[in-house]
C-alpha positions in Angstrom: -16.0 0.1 -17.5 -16.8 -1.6 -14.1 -20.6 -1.9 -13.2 -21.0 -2.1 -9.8 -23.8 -1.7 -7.4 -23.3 -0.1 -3.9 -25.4 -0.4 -1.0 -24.6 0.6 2.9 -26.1 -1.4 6.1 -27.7 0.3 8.8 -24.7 -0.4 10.7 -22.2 1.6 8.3 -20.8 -1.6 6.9 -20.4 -0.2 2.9 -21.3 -3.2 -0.1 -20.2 -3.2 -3.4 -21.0 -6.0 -5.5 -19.6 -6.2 -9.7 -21.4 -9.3 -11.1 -18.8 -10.9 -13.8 -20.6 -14.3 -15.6 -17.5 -15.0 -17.8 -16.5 -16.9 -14.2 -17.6 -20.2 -12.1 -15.7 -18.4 -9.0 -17.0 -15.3 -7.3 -14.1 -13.0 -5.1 -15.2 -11.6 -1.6 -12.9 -9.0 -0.1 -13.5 -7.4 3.8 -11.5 -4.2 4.2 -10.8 -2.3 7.3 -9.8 1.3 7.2 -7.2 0.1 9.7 -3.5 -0.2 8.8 -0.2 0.8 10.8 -1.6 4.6 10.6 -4.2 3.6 13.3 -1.2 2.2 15.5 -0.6 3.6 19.0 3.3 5.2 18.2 4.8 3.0 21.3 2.7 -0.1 20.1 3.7 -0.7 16.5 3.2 -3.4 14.2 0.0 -4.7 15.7 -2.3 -4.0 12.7 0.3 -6.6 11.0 0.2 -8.9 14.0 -3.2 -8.8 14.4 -3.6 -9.8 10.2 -1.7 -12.9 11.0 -3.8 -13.8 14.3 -6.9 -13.2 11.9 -6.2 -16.6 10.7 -5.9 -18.5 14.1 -9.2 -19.2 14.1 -13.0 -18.5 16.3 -14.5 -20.9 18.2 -16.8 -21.5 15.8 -14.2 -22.0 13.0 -11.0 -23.3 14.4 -8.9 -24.3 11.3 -9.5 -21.2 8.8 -7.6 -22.3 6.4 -8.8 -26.0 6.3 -12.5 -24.9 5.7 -12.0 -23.0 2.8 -9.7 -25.6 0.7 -12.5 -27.8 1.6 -14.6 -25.8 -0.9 -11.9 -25.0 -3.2 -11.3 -21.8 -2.2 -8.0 -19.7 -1.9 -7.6 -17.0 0.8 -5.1 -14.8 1.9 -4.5 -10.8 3.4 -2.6 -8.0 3.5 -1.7 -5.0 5.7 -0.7 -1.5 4.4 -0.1 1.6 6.5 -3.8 2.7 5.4 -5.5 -0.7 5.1 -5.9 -4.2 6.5 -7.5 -6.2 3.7 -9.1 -10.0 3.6 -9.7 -11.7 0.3 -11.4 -15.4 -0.8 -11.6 -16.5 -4.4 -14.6 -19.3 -3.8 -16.4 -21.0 -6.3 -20.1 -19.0 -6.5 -22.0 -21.9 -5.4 -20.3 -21.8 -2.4 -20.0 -18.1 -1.8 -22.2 -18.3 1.5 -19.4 -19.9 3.4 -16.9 -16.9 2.6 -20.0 -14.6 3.9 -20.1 -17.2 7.1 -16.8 -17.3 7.8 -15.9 -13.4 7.3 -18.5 -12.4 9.6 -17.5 -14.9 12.1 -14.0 -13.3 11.8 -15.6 -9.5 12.6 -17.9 -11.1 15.8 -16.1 -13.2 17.2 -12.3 -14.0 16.8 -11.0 -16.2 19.7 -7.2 -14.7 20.8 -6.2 -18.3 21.5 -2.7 -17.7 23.4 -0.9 -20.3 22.1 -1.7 -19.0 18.5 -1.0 -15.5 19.2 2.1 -16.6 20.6 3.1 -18.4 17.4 2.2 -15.1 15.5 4.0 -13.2 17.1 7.6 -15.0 16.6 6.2 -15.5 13.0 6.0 -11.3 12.9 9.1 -11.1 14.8 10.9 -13.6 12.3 9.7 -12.0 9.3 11.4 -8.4 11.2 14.6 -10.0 11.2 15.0 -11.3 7.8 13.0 -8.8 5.4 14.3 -5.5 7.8 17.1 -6.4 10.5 19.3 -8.9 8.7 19.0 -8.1 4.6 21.0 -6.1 2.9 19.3 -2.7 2.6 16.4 -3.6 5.0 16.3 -0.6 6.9 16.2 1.6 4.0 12.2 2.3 4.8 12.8 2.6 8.0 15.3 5.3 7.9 13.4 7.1 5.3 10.3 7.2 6.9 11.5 8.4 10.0 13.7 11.3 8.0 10.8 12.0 5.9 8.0 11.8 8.9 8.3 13.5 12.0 4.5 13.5 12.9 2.2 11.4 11.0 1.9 7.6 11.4 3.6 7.0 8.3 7.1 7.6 10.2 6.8 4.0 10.9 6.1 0.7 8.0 3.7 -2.0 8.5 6.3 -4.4 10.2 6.8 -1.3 13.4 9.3 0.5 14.8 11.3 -2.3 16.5 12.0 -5.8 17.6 11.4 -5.0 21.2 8.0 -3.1 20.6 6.7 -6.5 18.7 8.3 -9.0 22.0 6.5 -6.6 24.2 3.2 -7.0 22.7 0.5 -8.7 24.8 -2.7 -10.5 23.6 -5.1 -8.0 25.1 -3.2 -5.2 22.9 -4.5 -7.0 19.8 -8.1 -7.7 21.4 -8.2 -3.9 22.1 -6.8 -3.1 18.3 -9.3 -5.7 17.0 -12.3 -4.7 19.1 -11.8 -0.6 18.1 -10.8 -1.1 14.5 -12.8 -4.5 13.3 -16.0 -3.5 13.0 -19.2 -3.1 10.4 -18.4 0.7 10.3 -14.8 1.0 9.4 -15.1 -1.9 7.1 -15.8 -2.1 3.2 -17.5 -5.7 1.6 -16.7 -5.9 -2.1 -17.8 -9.0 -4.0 -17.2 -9.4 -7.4 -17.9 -12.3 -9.7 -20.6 -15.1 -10.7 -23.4 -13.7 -8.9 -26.5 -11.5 -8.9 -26.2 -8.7 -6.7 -29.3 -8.4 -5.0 -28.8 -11.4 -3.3 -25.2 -10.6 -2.3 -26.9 -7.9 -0.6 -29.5 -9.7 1.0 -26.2 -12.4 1.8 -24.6 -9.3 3.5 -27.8 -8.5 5.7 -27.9 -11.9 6.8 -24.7 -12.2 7.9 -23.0 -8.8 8.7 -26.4 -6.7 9.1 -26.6 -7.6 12.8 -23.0 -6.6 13.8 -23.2 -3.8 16.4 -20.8 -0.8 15.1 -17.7 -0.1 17.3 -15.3 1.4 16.1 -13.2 4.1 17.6 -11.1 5.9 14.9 -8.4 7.6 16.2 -7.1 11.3 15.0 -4.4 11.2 12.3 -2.2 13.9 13.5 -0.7 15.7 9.8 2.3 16.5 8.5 3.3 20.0 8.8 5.3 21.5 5.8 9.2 20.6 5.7 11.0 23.9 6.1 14.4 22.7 5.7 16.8 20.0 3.7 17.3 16.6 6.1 20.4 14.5 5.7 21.0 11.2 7.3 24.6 9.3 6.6 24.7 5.7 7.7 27.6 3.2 7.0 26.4 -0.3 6.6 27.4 -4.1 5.6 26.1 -4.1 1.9 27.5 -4.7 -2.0 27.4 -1.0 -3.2 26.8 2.4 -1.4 23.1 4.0 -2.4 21.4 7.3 -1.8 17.8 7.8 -1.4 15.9 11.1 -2.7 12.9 11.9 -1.0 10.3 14.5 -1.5 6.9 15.0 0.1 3.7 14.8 -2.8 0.4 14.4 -3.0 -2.4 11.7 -1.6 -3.6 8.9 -3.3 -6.6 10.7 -4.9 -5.1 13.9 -5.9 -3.9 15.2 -9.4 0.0 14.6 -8.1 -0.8 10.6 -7.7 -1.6 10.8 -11.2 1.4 13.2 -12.4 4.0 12.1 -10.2 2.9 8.4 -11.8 3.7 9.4 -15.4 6.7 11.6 -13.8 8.4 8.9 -12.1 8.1 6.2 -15.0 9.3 8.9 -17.5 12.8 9.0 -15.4 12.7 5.1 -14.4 10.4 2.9 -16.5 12.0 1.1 -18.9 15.3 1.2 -20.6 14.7 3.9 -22.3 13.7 6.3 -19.3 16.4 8.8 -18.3 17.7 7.8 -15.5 18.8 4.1 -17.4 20.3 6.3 -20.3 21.6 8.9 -18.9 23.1 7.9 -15.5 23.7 3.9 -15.5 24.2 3.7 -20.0 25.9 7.2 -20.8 28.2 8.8 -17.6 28.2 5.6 -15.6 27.3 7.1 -12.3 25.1 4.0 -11.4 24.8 0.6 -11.1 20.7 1.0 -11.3 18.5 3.7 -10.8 14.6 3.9 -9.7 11.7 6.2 -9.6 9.0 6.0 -7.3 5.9 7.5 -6.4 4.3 6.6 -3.0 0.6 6.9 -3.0 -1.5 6.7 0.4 -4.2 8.2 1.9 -2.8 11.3 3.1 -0.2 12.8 1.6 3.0 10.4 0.4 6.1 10.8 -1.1 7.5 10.6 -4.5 11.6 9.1 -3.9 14.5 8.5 -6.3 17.7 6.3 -5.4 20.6 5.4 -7.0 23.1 2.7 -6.2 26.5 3.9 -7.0 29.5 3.2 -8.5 32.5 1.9 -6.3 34.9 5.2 -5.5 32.3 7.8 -6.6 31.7 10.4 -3.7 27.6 10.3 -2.7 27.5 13.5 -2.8 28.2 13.4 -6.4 25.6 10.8 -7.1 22.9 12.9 -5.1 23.7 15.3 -7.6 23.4 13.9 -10.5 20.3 12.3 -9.5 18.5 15.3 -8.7 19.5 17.1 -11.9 18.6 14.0 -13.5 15.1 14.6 -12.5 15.1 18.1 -12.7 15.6 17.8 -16.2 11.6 17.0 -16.6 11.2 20.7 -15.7 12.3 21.8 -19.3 10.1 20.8 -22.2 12.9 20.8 -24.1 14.3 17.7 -22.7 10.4 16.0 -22.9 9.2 14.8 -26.0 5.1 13.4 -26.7 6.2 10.3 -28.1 8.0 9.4 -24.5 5.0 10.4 -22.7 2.6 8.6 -24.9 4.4 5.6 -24.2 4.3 6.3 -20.6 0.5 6.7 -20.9 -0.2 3.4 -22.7 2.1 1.5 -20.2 -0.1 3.1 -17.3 -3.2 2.2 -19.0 -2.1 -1.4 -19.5 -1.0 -1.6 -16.0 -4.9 -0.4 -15.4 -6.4 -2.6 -17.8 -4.7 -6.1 -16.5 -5.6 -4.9 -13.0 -9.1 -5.7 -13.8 -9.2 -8.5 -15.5 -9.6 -10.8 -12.5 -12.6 -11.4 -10.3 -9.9 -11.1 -7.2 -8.1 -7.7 -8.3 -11.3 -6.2 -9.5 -13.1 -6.4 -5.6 -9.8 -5.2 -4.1 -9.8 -2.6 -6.7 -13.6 -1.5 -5.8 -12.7 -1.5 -2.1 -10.2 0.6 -2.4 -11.6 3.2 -4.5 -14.6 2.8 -1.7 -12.0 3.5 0.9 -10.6 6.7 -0.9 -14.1 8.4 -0.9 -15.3 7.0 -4.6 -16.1 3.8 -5.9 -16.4 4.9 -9.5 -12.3 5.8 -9.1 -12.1 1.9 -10.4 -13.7 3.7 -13.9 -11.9 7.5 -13.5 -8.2 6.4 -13.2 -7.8 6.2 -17.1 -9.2 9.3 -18.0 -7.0 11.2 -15.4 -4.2 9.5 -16.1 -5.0 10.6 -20.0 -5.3 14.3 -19.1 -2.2 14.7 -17.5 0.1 17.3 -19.7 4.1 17.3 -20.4 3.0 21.1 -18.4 1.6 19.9 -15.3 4.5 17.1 -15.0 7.3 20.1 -15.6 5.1 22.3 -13.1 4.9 19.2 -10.5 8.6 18.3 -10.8 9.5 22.0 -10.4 7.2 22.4 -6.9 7.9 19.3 -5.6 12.0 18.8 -5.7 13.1 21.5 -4.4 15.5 21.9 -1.2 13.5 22.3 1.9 10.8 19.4 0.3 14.2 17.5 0.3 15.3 14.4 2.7 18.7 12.8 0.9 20.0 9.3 2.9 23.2 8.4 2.4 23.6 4.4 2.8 27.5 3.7 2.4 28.8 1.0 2.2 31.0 -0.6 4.5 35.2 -0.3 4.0 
């Protein structure tokens, strides 16, 4: 059990603090409900960009980076398509500087050309070798698009193109910064050596008298898929793979929690089905995955399969499906499996909060999704699920006009 205490300033900036004595260091995380989801369609990948200009430095604080090592801090972010998230692991005695500096960030960020220009090829850099020039790289992209014809998440954190991040112009990322980086549509989590009351008198001091501003755009939703979407695409790569995809549940619905356990009963392990019965026992493929994508409105749950030279796609589609479809019979499910499925999940949830720096992500997430105390829920919801509700989920959820199938052959 996490205790936490939770306060919210009178300009809508949220607090949680989780005081943790078993540490010298104390963990301060800033998170803006601002990810690529917030993203103007023909300006994509600025929430990224603007993540990396975050650390160019205010007028105040110039060198970022240099500050913080000064007081033996580490510091780094991260950018989802829901989320934009800051972190500092600081020792508690100087805590007030991550407070200082944080704030500073929110106020008053100087967009310094010469650093937004350096950005920007960094962003454009990191394009081309995680998306444009690795094998597989546009996998996402092709997915998302397939899978997404409305809603934000047709596009990753990294955007749509090259050309839409060499286009980008400093006064797009002062207008992104000055609508989405503010008290309001921001969450403070601190967690370690400290007493909370004064975190929260910390937080007044330095965040209290931030005007809010922030102008939250509409989220346009997905409507139902009607219909089975195909996409066949030849490309440059060791072995041909196809990519399942099924629309699910969000992040805090009872699918996230099903479509977990669902997805590492097929792929977790050695011992999961798709291993034993489809790479081990006919051969079909190389390696096989399971995935369930969780976000704030509703994801996707995905399977994919990297084939076998001179077996038709089509083929391995098949057998991948029926793989999965298998969880719809009981027959086929035993306790034992889904025990062990159970106890890796709680695991995963138990070494997720074992650090001061994963706990005050953790409690500023759960603050973003509507409730702090999901930090403390997750293992009993994850203990509820039934061998029913994961045949009932699997049977509702792949089915053919939930279904997007990409082809990715490889090259002759």
């Amino acid at each position: 059990m996490i205790e936490f205490k939770k306060r919210t300033l009178a300009n809508g900036l949220q607090v949680v603090v989780s005081e943790d004595h078993t540490t010298p260091m104390v963990s301060l995380n800033v998170m803006y409900l601002a990810g690529a989801r917030n993203e103007n369609p023909l300006k994509t990948g600025y929430a990224h960009m603007l993540e990396h200009c975050m650390f160019t430095g205010t007028e105040s604080v110039p060198n970022y980076d240099e500050l913080l090592q000064r007081c033996g801090a580490t510091n780094n972010a991260y950018t989802t398509n829901d989320v934009t998230n800051y972190y500092i692991t600081i020792p508690s005695d100087n805590v007030e500087v991550a407070f200082y500096i944080e704030s500073d960030r929110m106020m008053n960020l100087a967009f310094f050309e010469e650093g937004f220009q350096t950005q920007r090829s960094v962003v454009m850099e990191e394009m081309k070798q995680r998306c444009l020039n690795a094998p597989y790289g546009d996998i996402q992209e092709l997915m998302r698009g397939m899978i997404y014809k409305v809603h934000p998440y047709r596009w990753s954190t990294i955007g749509l193109s090259l050309q839409t991040l060499a286009d980008a112009k400093i006064d797009d990322l002062r207008s992104f910064y000055e609508s989405n980086y503010a008290p309001d549509n921001a969450i403070l989590s601190i967690c370690g050596n400290v007493n909370a009351d004064e975190m929260f008198d910390m937080a007044q001091k330095y965040f209290g008298g931030i005007s809010r501003r922030s102008k939250r755009c509409v989220i346009p939703q997905e409507p139902e898929q009607m219909e089975r979407r195909i996409v066949d695409v030849v490309r440059n790569v060791p072995a041909s793979a196809v990519v399942l995809a099924y629309h699910s549940g969000n992040a805090v619905s009872r699918d996230a929690y099903v479509g977990d356990l669902a997805t590492d009963l097929l792929a977790a392990g050695e011992s999961s089905l798709l291993n034993v019965n489809l790479v081990r026992n006919k051969g079909v493929c190389s390696q096989a995955d399971a995935i369930v994508n969780n976000s704030f409105d509703p994801g996707f749950l995905y399977l994919v399969a990297f084939a076998k030279d001179g077996l038709p796609l089509e083929s391995v589609a098949d057998s991948l499906r029926e793989e999965a479809l298998r969880l719809t019979d009981l027959d086929n499910l035993s306790e034992y499996d889904f025990q062990k499925v159970k106890n890796k999940a709680e695991y995963e949830k138990v070494m997720d909060q074992i650090k001061c720096s994963d706990k005050a992500t953790n409690l500023a997430m759960a603050t973003a999704l509507g409730d702090t105390n999901l930090i403390n829920t997750d293992f009993e919801k994850f203990a509820s699920v039934t061998l029913e509700e994961v045949a009932e989920y699997i049977k509702r959820t792949i089915v053919e006009n939930n279904e997007s199938i990409l082809y990715y052959r490889k090259q002759e």
